[in-house]
C-alpha positions as CSV (number, residue, x, y, z in Angstrom):
1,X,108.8,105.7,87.4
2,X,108.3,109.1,89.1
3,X,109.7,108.2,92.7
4,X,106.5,110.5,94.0
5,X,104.7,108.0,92.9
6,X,106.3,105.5,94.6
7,X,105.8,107.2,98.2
8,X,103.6,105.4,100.5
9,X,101.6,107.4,102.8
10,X,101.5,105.5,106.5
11,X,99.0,106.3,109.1
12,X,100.6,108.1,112.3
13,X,98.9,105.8,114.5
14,X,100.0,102.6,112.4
15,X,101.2,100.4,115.0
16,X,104.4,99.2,113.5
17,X,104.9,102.8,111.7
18,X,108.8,102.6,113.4
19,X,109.6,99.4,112.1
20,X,108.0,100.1,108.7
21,X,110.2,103.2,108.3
22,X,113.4,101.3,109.2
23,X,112.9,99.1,106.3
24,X,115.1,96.5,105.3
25,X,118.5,95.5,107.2
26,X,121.0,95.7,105.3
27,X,124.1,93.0,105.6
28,X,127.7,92.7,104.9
29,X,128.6,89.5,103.1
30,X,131.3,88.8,106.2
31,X,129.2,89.5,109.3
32,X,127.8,87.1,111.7
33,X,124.4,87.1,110.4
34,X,125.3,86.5,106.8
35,X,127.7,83.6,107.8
36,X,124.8,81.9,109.4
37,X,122.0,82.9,107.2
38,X,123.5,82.4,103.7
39,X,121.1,84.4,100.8
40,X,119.3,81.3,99.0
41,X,119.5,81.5,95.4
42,X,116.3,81.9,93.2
43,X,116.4,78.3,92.0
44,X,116.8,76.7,94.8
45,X,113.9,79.1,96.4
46,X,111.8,78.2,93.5
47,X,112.1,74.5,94.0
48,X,111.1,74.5,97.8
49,X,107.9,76.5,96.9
50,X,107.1,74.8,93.1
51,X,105.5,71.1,94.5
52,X,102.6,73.4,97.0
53,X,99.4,72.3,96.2
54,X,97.3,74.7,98.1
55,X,94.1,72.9,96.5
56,X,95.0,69.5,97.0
57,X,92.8,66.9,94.7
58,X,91.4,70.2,93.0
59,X,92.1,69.2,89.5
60,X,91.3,65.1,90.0
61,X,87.6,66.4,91.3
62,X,87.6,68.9,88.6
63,X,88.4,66.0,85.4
64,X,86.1,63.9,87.0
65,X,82.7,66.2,87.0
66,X,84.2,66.9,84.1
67,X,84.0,63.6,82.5
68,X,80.4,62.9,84.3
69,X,79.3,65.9,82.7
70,X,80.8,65.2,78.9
71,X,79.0,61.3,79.4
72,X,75.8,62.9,80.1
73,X,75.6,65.3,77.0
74,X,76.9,62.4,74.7
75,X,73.9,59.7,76.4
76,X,71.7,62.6,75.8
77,X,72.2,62.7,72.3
78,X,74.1,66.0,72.8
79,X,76.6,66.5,69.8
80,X,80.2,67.7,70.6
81,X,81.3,71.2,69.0
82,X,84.7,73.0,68.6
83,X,85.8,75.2,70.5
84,X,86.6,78.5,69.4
85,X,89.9,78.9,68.1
């Protein structure tokens, strides 16, 4: 990756252009914000975010118009066809 590329271009009046530009601390494993904030490994991180449901009771609504829609075409004489491999 060419690291020109990779330059972002901020506005001058971006409010938070300062803080932007500082970018991310940067912590020794031994000082006092590492000893009370301990890095969280990527599995446990993944477990805390895995159960959201930001669409909660999406996909019950969704199988059930679903199935009110399959009934319909099979009352209707509608015949079933395979999908496309």
């Amino acid at each position: 990756m060419n690291s020109e590329s990779s330059v972002i271009e901020i506005p001058s009046n971006f409010r938070y252009r300062d803080v932007f530009l500082k970018g991310k601390p940067k912590h020794d494993k031994t000082d006092s914000f590492s000893i009370k904030h301990p890095a969280m490994d990527l599995g446990r991180r993944a477990k805390i975010f895995s159960p959201f449901d930001a669409l909660k009771g999406f996909s019950d609504e969704l199988a059930k118009s679903e199935q009110i829609n399959e009934d319909y075409y099979a009352d209707n004489g509608y015949e079933e066809i395979e999908e496309y491999p």
